[in-house]
C-alpha positions, 0 to 999 in steps of 0.5 A: 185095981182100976175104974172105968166111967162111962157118962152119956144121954141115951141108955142104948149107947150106954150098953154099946160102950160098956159091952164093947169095954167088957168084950175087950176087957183083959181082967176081972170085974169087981163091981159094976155101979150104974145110975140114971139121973134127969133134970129140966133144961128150960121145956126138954128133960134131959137124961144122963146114963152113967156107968162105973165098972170097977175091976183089976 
């Protein structure tokens, strides 16, 4: 079994990189876990999109 994270700060580029890992994927997915979380960085808000894909 084997993990793969991803971690990036815009959703769109978070789909591009789990869809091109799972197009070259050579395996079976197990579970994939997915998680947005945002904080304040002075005036901005910043965002973190996250991705797991648990597979063997």
């Amino acid at each position: 079994m084997k993990v793969k994270l991803f971690d990036l700060e815009d959703e769109k580029d978070l789909e591009e990189a789990v869809n091109t890992f799972l197009k070259e994927l050579d395996g079976e997915i197990w579970d994939i876990k997915y998680q947005v979380s945002s904080s304040m960085y002075g005036e901005e808000q910043v965002y973190c999109f996250s991705a797991m894909i648990i597979y063997h």
